[in-house]
C-alpha positions in Angstrom: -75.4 79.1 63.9 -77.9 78.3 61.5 -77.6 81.8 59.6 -74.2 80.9 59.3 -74.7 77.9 58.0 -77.6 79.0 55.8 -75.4 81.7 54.3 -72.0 79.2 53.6 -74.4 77.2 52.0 -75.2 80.0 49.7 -71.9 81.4 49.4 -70.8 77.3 48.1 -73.6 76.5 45.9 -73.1 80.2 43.9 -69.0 79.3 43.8 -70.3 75.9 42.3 -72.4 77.0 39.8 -69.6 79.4 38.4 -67.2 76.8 38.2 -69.9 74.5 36.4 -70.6 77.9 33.9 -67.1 78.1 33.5 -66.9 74.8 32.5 -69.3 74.4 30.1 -68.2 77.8 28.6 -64.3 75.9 28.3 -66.4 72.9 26.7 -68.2 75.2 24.1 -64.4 76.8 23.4 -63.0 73.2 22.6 -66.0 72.3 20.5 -65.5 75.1 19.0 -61.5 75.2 18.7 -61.8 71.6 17.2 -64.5 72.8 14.4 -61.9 75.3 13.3 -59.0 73.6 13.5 -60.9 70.2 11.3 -62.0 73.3 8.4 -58.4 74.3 8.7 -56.7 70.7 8.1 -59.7 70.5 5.3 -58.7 74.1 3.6 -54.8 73.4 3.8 -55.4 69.7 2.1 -57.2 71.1 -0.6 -54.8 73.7 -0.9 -52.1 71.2 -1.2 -54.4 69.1 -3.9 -54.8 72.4 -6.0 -51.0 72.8 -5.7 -50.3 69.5 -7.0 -52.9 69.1 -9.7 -52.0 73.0 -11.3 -47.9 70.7 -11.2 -49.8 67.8 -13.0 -51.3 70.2 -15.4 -48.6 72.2 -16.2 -45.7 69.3 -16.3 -48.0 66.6 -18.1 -51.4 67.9 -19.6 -51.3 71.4 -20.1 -55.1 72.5 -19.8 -55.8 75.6 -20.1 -59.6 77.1 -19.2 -61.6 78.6 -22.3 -61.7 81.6 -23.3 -64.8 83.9 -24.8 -63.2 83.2 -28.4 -63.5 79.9 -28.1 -67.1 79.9 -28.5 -69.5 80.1 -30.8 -72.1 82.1 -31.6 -74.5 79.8 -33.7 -75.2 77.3 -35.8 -73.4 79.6 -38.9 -70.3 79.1 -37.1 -70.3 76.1 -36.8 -71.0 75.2 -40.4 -68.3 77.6 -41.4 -65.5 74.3 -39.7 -66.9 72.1 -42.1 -65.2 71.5 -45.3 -67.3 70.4 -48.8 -66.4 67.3 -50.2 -63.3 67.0 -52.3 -63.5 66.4 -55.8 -63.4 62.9 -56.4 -64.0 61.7 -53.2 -67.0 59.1 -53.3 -70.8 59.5 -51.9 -72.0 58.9 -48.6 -73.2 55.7 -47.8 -76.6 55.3 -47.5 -78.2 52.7 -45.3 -81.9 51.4 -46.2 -83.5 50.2 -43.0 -85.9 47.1 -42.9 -89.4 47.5 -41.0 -89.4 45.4 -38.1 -91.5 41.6 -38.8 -94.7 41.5 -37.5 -94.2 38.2 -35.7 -93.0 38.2 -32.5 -89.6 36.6 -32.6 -87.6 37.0 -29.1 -84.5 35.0 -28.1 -86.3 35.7 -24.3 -89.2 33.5 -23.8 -92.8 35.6 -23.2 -93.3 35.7 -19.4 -96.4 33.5 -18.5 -98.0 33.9 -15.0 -97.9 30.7 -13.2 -101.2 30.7 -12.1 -103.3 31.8 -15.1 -100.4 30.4 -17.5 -101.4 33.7 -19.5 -98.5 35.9 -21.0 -98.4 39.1 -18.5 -95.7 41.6 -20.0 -96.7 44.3 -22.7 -100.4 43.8 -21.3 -102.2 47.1 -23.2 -105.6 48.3 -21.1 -109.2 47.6 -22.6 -109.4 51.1 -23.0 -106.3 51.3 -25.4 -103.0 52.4 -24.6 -102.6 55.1 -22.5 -102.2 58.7 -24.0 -98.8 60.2 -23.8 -98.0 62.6 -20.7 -97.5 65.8 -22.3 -95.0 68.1 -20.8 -94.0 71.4 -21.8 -90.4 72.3 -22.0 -88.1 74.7 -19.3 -87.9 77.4 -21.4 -92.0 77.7 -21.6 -91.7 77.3 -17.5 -89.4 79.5 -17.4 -91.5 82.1 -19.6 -95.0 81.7 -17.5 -95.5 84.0 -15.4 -95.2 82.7 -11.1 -98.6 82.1 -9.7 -99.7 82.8 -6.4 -101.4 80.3 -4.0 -103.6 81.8 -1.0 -102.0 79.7 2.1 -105.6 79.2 3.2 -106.3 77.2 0.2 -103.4 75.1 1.2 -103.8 74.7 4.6 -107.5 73.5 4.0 -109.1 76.8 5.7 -107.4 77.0 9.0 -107.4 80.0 10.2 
């Protein structure tokens, strides 16, 4: 009696656990359904948009993309568009500008801590102002040659 009930046992809990991998194998199938089927609503609405923005373009604003003759090829180019000055036609304006007044004139009053009742903005170091960062431009990074970094250095030694 007790084989037979050992074995039913056996024979039920297998039958469960392929139900229950069955399951979870229908679960992973909806997930995976519903993942498709969201790309698909998100394909078809920009679709659509493309549809109705190529209308716009074509009814109202007529865009069209560049083409390689639209470009230019320099600076010469470029100054070939421009046109000299007509006979006649009067000189450039030329403005003069005025070196700022030594005085410090603001509409903004200086900000004065509370507590010391001394002026805190623009404060320069003792040392003098601090030099400029220099940085070099991304055509010179572009240009240097990659450098190579032993991971040992980096990892402090750990081997």
């Amino acid at each position: 009696m007790l084989l037979t009930c050992t074995s039913a046992y056996g024979a039920l809990h297998l039958k469960v656990n392929s139900v229950k991998s069955e399951v979870r194998q229908a679960e992973r199938r909806i997930v995976a359904l519903r993942d498709q089927k969201l790309m698909l609503e998100t394909e078809f609405e920009t679709r659509a948009n493309q549809q109705q923005l190529a209308a716009w373009n074509e009814v109202d604003f007529g865009y069209k993309a560049p083409t390689a003759d639209q470009f230019l090829e320099g600076e010469r180019q470029l100054a070939q568009f421009g046109t000299p000055r007509a006979k006649g036609a009067p000189e450039p304006i030329q403005v003069a500008k005025a070196p700022a007044e030594a005085e410090e004139s603001s509409i903004f009053p200086a900000m004065v801590s509370p507590i010391t009742g001394k002026a805190i903005a623009a404060e320069v170091p003792r040392g003098g102002p601090p030099e400029p960062v220099v940085r070099e431009n991304l055509s010179a990074r572009l240009v240097r040659p990659s450098q190579r970094v032993a991971i040992g250095s980096i990892a402090g030694g750990v081997e």
